[in-house]
C-alpha positions as CSV (number, residue, x, y, z in Angstrom):
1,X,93.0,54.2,69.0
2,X,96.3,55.0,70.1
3,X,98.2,58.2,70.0
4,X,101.1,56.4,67.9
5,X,98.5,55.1,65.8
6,X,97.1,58.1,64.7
7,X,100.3,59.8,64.2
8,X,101.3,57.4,61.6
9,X,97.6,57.9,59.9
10,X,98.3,61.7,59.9
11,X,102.1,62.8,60.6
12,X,103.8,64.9,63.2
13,X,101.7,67.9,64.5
14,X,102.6,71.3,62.3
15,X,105.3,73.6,63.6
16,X,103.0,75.9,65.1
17,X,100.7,73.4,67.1
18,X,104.2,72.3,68.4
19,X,104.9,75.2,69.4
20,X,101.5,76.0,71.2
21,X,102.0,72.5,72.8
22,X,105.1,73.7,74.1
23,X,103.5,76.4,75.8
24,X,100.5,74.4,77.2
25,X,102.5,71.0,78.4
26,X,104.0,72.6,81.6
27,X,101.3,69.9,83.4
28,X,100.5,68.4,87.0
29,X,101.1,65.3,88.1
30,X,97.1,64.8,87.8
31,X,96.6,62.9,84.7
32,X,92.9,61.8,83.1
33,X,92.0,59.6,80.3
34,X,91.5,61.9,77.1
35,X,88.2,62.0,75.0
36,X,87.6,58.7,73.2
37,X,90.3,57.1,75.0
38,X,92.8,58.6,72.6
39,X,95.0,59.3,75.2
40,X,95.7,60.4,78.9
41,X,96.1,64.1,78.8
42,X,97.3,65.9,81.9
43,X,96.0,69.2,83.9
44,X,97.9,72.3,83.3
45,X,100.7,73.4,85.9
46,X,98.3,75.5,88.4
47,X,95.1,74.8,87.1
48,X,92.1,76.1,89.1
49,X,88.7,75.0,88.0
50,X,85.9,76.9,86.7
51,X,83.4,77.4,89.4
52,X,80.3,79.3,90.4
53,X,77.5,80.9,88.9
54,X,76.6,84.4,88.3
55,X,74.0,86.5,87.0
56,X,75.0,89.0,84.4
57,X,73.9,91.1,81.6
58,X,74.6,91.2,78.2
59,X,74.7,95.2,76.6
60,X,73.6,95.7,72.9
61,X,77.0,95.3,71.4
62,X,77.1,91.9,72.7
63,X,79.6,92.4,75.5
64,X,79.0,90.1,78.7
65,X,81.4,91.1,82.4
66,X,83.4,88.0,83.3
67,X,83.7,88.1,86.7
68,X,87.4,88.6,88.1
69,X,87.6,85.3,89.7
70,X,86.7,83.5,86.4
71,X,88.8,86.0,83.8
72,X,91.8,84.6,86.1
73,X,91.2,80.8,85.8
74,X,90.2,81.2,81.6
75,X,93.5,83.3,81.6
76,X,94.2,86.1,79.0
77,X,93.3,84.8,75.6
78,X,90.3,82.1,75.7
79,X,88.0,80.9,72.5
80,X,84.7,81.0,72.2
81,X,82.5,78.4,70.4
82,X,78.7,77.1,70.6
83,X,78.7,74.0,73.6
84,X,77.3,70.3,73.5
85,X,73.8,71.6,74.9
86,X,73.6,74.9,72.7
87,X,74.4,77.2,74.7
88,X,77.8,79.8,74.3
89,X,81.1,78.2,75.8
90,X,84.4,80.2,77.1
91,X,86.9,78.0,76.5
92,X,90.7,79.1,78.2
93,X,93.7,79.1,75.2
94,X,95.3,75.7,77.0
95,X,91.6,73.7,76.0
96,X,91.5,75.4,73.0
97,X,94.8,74.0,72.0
98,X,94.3,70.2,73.5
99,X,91.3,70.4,71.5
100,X,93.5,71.4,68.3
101,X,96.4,69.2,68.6
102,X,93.5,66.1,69.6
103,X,91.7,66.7,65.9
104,X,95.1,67.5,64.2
105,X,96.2,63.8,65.2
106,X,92.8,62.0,63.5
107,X,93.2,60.9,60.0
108,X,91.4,63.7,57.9
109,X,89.6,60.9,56.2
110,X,87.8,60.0,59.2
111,X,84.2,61.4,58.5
112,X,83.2,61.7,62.3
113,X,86.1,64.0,63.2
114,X,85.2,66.6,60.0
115,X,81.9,67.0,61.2
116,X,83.1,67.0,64.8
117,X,85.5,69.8,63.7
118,X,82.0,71.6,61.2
119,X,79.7,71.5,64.3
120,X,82.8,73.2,66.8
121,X,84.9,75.3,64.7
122,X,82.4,76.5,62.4
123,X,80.8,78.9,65.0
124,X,84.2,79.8,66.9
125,X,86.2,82.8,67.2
126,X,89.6,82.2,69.2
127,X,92.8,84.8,70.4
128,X,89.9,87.1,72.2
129,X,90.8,88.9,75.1
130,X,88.3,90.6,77.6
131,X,88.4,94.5,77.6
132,X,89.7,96.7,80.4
133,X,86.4,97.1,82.3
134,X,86.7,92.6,82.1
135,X,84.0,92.3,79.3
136,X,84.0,89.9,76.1
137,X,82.0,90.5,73.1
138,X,79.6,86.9,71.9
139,X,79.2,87.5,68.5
140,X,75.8,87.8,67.2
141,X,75.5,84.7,65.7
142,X,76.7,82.7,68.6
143,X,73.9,84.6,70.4
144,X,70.9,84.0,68.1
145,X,72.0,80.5,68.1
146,X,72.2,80.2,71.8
147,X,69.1,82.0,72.4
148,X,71.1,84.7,74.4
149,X,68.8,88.1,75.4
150,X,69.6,90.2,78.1
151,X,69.9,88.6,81.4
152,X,72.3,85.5,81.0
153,X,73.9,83.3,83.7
154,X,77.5,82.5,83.6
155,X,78.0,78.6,84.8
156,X,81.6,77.2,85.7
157,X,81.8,74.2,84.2
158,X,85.1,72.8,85.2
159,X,87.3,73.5,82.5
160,X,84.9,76.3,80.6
161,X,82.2,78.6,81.5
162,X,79.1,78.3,80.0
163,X,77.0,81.5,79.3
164,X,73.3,81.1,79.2
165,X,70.2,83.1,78.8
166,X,68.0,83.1,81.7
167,X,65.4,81.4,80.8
168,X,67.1,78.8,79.0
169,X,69.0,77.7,81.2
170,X,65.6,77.1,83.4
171,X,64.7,75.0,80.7
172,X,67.8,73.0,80.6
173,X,67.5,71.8,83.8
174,X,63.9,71.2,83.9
175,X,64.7,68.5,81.5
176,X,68.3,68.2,80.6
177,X,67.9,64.9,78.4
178,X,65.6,67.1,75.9
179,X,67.0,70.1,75.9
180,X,69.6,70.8,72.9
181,X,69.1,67.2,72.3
182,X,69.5,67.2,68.2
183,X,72.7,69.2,68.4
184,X,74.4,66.9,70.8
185,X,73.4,63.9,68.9
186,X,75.2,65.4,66.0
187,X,77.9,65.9,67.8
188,X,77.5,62.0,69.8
189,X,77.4,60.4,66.2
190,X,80.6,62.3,65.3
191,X,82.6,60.7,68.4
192,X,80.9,57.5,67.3
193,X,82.5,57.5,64.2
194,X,85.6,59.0,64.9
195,X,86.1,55.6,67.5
196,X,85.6,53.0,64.7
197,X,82.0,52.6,66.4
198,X,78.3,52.4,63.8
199,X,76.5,55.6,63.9
């Protein structure tokens, strides 16, 4: 499915995902395909992966210290959503808005990309901004959901960090092809279908 192609299933992007792709398409020369084969998307100008892992707590309000060195790679407004293995993802504004304009361009009749979009945006908050001591409130339900206590682990993942609790993240890589596994078939089914391919 080409980019052309789903434009003419689904029109030009709004005015104001133009103008957020105005601010995010100052890219590299380092291209890669984009999810599904959609399209080849391109790195941001700068971009500095996510790296690292850390050790943190979270307080009771919910509020988690990003370290310095990651605050300044997610940048100063990021979004924050539940991940493919169920645990709580920091996404930076720039992979928020790929993310965006990538489910704007699908045909809103294509039943993979609505529950693609349910299983995503339904737990997200976006436009947050970490505090002046560098902290970022997970909502409470993103916590229950992810299982988050006290002691968490921050994990660069590339392009996001991932925030886990302690012991869950033990379990995950004690046997990653189980863990979270009915959540990211959901969301493996939805890609299916949003490709043309059987569920």
């Amino acid at each position: 499915m080409n980019r052309n192609a789903v434009r003419a299933g689904r029109g030009a992007l709004p005015r104001f995902l133009e103008r957020l792709d105005r601010r995010s398409s100052r890219s590299s020369d380092s291209s890669r395909s984009g999810a599904m084969g959609m399209e080849t998307r391109q790195l941001p100008a700068g971009f500095k992966p996510l790296v690292g892992t850390e050790d943190t707590t979270i307080d009771k309000m919910g509020r988690v210290l990003i370290p310095k060195a990651k605050r300044d790679r997610l940048g100063e407004d990021c979004a924050i959503t539940l991940g493919t293995n169920g645990c709580v993802v920091i996404l930076p504004e720039w992979h928020w808005i790929e993310l965006q304009k990538w489910l704007y361009l699908v045909p809103k009749e294509n039943a993979g990309a609505e529950e693609y979009k349910r299983l995503v945006f339904g737990e997200a908050q976006d436009s947050l901004r970490f505090d002046a001591q560098g902290r970022l409130v997970i909502p409470q339900r993103l916590r229950e959901l992810a299982r988050l206590k006290q002691k968490v682990k921050l994990v660069g993942a590339f392009d996001r960090v991932e925030v886990w609790d302690e012991d869950e993240y033990r379990q995950f890589l004690e046997n990653p092809d189980e863990y979270g596994k009915e959540r990211r078939l959901r969301l493996e089914r939805a890609l299916r279908l949003m490709q043309g391919a059987p569920a």
